[in-house]
C-alpha atoms as an extended CHARMM CRD file, in Angstrom:
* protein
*
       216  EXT
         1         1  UNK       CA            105.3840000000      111.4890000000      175.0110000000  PROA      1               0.0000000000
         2         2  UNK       CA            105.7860000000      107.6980000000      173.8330000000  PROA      2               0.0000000000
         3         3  UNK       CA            109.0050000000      107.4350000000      171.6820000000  PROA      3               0.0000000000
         4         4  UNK       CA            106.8080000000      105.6970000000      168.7580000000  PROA      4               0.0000000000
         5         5  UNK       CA            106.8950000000      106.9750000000      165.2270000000  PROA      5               0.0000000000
         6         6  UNK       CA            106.7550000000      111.2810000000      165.0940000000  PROA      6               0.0000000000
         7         7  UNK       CA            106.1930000000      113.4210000000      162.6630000000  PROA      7               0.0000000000
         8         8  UNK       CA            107.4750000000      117.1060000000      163.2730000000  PROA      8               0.0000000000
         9         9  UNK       CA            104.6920000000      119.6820000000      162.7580000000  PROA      9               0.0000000000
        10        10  UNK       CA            106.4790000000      122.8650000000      161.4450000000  PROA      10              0.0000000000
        11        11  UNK       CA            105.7670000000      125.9400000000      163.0200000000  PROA      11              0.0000000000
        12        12  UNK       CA            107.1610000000      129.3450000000      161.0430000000  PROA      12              0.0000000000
        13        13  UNK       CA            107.6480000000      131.6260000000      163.7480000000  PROA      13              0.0000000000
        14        14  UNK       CA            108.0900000000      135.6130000000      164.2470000000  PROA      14              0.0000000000
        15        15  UNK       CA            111.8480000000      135.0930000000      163.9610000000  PROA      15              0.0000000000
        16        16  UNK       CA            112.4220000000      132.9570000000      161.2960000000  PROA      16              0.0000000000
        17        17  UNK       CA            113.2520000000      130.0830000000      162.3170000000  PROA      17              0.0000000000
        18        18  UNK       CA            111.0730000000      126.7290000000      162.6000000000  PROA      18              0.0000000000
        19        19  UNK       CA            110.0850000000      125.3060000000      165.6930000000  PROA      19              0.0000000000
        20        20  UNK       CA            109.3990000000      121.8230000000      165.8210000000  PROA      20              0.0000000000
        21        21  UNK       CA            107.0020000000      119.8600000000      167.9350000000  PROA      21              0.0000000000
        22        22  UNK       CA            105.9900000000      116.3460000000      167.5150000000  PROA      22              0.0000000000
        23        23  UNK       CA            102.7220000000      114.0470000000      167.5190000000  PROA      23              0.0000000000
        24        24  UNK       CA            102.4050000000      110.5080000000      167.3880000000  PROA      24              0.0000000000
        25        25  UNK       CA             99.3180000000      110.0790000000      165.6160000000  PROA      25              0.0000000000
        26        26  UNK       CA             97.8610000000      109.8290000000      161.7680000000  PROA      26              0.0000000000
        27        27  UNK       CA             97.0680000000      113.2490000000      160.7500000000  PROA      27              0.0000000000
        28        28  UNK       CA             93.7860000000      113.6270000000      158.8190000000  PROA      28              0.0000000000
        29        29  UNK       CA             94.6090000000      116.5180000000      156.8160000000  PROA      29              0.0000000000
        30        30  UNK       CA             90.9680000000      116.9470000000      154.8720000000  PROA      30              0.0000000000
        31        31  UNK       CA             87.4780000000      116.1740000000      157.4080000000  PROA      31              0.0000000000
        32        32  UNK       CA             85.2370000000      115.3950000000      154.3210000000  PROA      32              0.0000000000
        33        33  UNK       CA             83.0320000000      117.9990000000      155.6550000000  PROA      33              0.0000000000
        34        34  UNK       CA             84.5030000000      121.1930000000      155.2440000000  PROA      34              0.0000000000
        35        35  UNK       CA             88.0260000000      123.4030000000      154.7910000000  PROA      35              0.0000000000
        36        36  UNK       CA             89.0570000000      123.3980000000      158.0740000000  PROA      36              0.0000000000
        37        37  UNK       CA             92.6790000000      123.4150000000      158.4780000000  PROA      37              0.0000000000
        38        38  UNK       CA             93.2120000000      124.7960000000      154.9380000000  PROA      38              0.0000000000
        39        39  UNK       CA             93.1770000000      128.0980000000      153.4560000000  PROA      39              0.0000000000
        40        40  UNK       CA             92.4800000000      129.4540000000      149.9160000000  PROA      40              0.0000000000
        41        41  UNK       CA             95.1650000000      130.8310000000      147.8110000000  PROA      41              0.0000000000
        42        42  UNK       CA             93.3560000000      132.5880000000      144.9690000000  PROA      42              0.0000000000
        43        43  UNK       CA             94.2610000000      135.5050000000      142.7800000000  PROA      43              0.0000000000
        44        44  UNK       CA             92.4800000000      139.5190000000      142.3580000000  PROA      44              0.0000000000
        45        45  UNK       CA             90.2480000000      138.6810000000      145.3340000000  PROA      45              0.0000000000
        46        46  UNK       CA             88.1380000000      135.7150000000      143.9510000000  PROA      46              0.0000000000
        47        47  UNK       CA             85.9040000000      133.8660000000      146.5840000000  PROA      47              0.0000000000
        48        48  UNK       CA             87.2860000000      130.4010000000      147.4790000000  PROA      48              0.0000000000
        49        49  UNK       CA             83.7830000000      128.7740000000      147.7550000000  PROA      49              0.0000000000
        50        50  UNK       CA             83.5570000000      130.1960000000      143.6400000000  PROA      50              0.0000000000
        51        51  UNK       CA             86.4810000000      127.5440000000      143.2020000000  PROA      51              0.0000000000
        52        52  UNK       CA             86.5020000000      124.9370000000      146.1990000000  PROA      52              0.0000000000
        53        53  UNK       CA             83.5580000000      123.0280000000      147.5150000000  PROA      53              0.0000000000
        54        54  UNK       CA             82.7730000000      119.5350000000      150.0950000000  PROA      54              0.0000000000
        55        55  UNK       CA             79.9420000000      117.5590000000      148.7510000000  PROA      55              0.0000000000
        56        56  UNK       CA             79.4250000000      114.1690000000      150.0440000000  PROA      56              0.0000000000
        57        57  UNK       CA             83.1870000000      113.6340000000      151.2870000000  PROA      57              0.0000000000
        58        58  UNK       CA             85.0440000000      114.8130000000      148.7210000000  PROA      58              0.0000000000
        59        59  UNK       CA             86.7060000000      118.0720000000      147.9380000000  PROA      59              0.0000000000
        60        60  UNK       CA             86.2670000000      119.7290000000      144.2540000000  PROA      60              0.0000000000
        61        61  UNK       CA             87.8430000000      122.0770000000      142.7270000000  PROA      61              0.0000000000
        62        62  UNK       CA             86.4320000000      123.4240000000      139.3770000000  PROA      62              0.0000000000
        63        63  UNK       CA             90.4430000000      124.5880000000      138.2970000000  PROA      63              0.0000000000
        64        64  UNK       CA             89.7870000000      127.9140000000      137.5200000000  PROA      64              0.0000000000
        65        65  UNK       CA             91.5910000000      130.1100000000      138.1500000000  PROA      65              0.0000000000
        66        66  UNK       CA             94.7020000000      128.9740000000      139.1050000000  PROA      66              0.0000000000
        67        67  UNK       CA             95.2980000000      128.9050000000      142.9310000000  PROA      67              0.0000000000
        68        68  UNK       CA             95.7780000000      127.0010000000      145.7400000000  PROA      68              0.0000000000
        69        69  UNK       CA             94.4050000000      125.3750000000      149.0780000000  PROA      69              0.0000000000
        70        70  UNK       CA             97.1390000000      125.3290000000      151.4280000000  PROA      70              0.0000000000
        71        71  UNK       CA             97.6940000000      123.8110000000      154.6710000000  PROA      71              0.0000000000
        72        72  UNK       CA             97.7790000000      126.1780000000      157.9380000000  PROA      72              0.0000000000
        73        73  UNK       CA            100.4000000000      123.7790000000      159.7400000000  PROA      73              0.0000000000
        74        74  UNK       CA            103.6420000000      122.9050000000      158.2510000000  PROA      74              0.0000000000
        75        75  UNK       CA            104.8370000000      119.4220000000      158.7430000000  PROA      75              0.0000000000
        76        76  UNK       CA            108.2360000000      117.5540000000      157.9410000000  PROA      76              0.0000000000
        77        77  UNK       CA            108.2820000000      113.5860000000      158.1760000000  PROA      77              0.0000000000
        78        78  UNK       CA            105.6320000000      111.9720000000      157.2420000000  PROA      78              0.0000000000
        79        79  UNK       CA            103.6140000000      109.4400000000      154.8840000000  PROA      79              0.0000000000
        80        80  UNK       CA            101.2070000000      111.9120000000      152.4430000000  PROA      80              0.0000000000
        81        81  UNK       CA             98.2920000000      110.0300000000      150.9670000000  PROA      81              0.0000000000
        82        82  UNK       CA             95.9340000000      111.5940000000      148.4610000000  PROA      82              0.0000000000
        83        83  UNK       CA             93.2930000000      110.7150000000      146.5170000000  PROA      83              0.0000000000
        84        84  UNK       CA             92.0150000000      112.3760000000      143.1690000000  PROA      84              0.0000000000
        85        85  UNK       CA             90.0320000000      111.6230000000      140.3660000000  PROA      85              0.0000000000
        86        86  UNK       CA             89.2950000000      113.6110000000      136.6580000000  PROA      86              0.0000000000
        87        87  UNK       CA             85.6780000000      114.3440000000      136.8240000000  PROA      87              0.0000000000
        88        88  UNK       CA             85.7060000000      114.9520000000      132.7800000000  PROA      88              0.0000000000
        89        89  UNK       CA             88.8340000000      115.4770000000      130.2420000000  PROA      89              0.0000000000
        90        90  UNK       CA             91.7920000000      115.0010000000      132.4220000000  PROA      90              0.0000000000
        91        91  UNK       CA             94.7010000000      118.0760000000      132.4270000000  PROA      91              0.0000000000
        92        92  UNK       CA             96.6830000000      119.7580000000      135.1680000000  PROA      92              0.0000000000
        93        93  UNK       CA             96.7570000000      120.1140000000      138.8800000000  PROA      93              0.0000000000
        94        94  UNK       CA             99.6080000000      118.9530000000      141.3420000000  PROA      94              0.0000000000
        95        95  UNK       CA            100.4950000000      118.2410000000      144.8830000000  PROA      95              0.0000000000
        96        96  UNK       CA            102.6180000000      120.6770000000      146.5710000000  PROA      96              0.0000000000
        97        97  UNK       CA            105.2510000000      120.0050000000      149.1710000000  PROA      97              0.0000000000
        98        98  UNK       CA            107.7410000000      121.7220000000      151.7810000000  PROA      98              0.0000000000
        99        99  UNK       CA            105.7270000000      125.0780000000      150.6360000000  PROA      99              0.0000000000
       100       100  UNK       CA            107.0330000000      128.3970000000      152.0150000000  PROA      100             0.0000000000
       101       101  UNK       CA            107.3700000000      131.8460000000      152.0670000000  PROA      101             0.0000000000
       102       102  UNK       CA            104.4460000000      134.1710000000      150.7520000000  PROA      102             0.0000000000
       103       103  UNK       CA            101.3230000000      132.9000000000      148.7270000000  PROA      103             0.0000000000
       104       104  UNK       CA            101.6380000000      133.3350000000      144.8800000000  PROA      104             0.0000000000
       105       105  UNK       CA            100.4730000000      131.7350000000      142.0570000000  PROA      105             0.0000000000
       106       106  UNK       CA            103.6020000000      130.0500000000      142.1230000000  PROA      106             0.0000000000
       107       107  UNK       CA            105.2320000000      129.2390000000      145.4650000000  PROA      107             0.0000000000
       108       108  UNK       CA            108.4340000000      128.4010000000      147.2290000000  PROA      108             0.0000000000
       109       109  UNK       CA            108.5250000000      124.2250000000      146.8720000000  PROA      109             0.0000000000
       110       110  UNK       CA            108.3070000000      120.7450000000      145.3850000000  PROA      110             0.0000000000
       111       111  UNK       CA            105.8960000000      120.0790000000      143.2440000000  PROA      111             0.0000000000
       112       112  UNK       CA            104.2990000000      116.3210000000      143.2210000000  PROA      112             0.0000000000
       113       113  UNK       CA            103.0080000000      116.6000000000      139.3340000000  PROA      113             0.0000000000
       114       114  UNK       CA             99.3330000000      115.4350000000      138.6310000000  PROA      114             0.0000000000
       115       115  UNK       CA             99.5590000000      116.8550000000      135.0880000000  PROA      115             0.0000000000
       116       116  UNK       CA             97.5170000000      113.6550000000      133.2730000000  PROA      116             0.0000000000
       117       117  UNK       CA            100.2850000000      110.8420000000      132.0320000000  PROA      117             0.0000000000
       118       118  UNK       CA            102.7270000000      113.1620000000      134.4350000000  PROA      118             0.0000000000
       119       119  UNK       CA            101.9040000000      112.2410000000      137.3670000000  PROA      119             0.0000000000
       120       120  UNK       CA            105.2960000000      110.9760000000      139.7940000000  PROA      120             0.0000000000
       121       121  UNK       CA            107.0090000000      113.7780000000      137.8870000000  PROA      121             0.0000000000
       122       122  UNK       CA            108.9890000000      116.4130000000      140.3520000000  PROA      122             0.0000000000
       123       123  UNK       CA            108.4480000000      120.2840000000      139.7020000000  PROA      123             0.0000000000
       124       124  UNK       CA            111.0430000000      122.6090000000      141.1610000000  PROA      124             0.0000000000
       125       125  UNK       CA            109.4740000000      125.5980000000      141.5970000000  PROA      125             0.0000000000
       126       126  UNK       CA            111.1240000000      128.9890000000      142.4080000000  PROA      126             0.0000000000
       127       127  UNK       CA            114.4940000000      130.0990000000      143.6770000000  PROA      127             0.0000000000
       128       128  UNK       CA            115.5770000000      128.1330000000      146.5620000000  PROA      128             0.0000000000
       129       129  UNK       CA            114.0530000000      124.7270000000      145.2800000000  PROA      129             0.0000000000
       130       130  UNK       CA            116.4380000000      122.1550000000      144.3710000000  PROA      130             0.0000000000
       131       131  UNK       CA            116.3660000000      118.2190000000      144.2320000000  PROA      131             0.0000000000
       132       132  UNK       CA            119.0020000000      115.3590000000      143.4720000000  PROA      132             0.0000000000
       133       133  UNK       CA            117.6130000000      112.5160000000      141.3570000000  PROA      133             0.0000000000
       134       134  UNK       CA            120.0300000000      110.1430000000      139.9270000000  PROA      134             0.0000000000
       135       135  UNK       CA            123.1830000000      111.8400000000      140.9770000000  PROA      135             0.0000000000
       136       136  UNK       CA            122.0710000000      114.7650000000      138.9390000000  PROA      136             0.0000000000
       137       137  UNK       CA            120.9210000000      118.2880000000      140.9060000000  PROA      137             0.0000000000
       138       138  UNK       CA            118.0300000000      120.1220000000      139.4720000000  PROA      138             0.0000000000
       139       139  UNK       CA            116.7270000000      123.5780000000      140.2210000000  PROA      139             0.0000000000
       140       140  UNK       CA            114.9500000000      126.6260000000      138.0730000000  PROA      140             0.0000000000
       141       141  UNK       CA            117.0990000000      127.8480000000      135.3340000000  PROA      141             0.0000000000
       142       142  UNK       CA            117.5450000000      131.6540000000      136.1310000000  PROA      142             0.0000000000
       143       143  UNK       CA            115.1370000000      132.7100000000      133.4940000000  PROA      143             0.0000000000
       144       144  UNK       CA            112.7000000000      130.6170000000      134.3430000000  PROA      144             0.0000000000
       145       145  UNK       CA            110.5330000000      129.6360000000      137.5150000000  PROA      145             0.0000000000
       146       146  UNK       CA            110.1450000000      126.3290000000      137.6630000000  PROA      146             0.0000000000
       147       147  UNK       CA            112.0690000000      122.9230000000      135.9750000000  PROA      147             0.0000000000
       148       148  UNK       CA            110.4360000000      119.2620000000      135.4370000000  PROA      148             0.0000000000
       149       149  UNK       CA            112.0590000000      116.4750000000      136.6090000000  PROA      149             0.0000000000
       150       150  UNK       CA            110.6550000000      113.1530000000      134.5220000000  PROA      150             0.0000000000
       151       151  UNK       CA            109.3340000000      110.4970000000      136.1420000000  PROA      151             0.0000000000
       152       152  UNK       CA            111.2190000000      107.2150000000      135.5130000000  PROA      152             0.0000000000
       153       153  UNK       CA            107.9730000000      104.2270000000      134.3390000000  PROA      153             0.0000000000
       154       154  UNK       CA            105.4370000000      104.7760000000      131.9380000000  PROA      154             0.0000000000
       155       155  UNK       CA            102.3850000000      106.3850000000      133.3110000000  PROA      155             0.0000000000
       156       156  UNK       CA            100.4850000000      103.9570000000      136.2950000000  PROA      156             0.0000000000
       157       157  UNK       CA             97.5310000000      106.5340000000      136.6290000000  PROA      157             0.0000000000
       158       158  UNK       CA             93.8770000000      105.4680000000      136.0750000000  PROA      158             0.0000000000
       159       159  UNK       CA             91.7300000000      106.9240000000      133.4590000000  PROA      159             0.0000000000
       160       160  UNK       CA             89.4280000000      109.9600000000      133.9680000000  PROA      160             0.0000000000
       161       161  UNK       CA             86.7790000000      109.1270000000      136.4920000000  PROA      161             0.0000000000
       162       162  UNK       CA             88.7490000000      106.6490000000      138.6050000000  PROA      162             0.0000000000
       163       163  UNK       CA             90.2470000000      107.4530000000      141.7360000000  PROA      163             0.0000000000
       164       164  UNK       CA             93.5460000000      107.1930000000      141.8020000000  PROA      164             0.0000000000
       165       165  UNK       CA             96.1050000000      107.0850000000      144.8730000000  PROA      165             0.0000000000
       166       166  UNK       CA             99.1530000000      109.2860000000      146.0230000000  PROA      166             0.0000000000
       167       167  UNK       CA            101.8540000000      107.9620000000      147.8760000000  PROA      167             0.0000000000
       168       168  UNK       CA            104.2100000000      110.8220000000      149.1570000000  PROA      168             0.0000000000
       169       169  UNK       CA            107.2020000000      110.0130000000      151.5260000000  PROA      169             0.0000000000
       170       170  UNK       CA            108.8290000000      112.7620000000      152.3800000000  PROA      170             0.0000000000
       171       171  UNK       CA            111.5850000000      111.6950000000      155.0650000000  PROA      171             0.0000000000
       172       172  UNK       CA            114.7950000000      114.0870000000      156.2300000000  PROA      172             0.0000000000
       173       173  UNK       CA            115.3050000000      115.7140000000      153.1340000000  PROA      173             0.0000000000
       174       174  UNK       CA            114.5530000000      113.0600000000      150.6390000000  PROA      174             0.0000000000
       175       175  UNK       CA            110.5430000000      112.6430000000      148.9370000000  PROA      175             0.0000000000
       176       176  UNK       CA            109.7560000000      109.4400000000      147.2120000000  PROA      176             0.0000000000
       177       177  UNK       CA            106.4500000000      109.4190000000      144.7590000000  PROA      177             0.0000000000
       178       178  UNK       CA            104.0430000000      106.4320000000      143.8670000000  PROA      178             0.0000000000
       179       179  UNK       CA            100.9610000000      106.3740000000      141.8320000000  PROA      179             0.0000000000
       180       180  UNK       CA             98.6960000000      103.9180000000      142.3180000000  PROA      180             0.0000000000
       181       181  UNK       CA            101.2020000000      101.7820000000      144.2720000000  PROA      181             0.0000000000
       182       182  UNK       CA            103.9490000000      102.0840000000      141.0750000000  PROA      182             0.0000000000
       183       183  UNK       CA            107.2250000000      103.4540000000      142.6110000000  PROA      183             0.0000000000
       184       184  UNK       CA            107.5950000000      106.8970000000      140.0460000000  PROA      184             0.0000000000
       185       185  UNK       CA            110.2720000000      108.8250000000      141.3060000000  PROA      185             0.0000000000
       186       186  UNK       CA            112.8990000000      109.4540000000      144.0650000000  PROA      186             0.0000000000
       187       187  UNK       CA            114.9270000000      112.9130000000      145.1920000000  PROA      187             0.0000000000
       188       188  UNK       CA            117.4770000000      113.1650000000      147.7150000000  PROA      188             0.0000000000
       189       189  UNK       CA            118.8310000000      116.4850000000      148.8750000000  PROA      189             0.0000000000
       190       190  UNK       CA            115.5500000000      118.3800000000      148.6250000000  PROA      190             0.0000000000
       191       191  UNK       CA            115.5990000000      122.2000000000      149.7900000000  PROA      191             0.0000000000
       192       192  UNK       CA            113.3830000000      123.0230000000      151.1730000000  PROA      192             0.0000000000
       193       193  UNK       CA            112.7960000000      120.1270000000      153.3160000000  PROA      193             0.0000000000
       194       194  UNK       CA            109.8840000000      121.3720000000      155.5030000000  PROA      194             0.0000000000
       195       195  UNK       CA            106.7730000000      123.4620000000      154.8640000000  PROA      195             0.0000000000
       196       196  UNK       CA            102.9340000000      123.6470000000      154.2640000000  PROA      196             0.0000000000
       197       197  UNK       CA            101.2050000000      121.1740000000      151.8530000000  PROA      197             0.0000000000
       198       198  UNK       CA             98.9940000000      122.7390000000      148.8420000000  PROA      198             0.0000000000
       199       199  UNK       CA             96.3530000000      121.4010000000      145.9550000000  PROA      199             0.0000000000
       200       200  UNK       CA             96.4160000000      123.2430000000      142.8730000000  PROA      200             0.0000000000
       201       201  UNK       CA             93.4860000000      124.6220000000      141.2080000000  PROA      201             0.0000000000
       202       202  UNK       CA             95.5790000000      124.7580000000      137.4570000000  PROA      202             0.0000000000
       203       203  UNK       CA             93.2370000000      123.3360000000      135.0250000000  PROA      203             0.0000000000
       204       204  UNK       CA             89.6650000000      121.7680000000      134.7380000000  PROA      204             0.0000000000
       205       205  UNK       CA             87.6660000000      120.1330000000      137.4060000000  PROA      205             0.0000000000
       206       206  UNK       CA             89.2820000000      117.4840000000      139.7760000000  PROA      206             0.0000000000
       207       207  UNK       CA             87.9090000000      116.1450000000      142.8670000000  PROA      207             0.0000000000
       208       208  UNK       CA             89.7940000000      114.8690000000      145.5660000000  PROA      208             0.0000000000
       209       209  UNK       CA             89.4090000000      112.5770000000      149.1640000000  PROA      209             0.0000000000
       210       210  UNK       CA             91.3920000000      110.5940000000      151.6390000000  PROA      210             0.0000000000
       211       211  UNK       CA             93.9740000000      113.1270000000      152.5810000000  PROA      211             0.0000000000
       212       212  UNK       CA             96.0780000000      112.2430000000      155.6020000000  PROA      212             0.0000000000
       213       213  UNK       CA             99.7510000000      111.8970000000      156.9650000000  PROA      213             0.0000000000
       214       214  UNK       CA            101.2690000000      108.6440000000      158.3350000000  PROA      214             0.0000000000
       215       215  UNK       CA            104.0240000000      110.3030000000      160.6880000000  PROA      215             0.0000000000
       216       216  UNK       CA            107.2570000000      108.8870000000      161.4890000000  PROA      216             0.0000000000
């Protein structure tokens, strides 16, 4: 194996622990043609395809109900880029990173917020999840699941029906955010610091493309 940039592809195995291999390569994460390498996350038994679709190269979701597509790999180390767009009135979805444990509505990880004027916000979500930004730790209260964590310059998204771009650097166990090229926010001590990577389905429609790792 050339010792060039790697990114570790997480593997969750019998015993619970993570095995790590490597590749050396940009990961296309989304084919433009279909779900392969994803699977559907959605509640009381609801058809994915009533909820996720590929038309012309870019994935939609309709955002009801809530749910997920998740990743079947895990990864740790890499460059995430995503594209996504508001087809109408712009509201809530999100990028989710590090994601473990079992599939619920609301999972085990970080959340990268595309909530419209919130996106480059951090969502901790669940027991277990826990960032550092600005000297200050932040994890879910007890009696709650989840806790925002602001991001720090006025909103750089595009309006509704313009693509906007993802930037997600997730390196060791620190995750850096930028919207549209605008550096949003930056966490350092992030638990957990390896998992699968999800797209919400937590509002109205939103259509996405371009999904792919640059590895270290």
């Amino acid at each position: 194996m050339k010792a060039t940039k790697k990114i570790s592809i997480c593997v969750f195995a019998v015993t619970g622990l993570f095995l790590c291999g490597c590749a050396s390569q940009r990961v296309e994460l989304f084919n433009g043609k279909n779900l392969d390498g994803w699977r559907a996350f959605t509640p009381d038994g609801i058809a994915p395809e009533a909820i996720w679709s590929v038309n012309d190269g870019v994935l939609q979701c309709k955002g009801q109900p809530h749910g997920y597509l998740r990743t079947v790999d895990e990864y740790r180390n890499y460059t995430l880029f995503v594209q996504w767009r508001w087809t109408d009135k712009p509201t809530n979805s999100g990028v989710l990173l590090h994601t473990t444990g079992e599939d619920k509505i609301w999972p085990l990880c970080i959340e990268a917020q595309l909530m419209h004027e919130h996106a480059g916000d951090f969502v901790t979500i669940q027991n277990g999840s826990q960032i550092t930004v600005d000297g200050t730790v932040h994890q879910p209260p007890a009696d709650r699941i989840y806790q925002i964590v602001a991001k720090q310059k006025p909103s750089s998204e595009n309006p509704a029906g313009q693509w906007n771009t993802y930037k997600i650097v997730c390196r060791s166990n620190t995750v850096d955010l930028y919207v549209n090229g605008v550096h949003q926010n930056s966490a350092v001590d992030v638990t957990p610091e390896c998992g699968s990577i999800c797209l919400q389905s937590e509002g109205l429609p939103i259509e996405f493309r371009s999904i792919y790792l640059i590895p270290f």
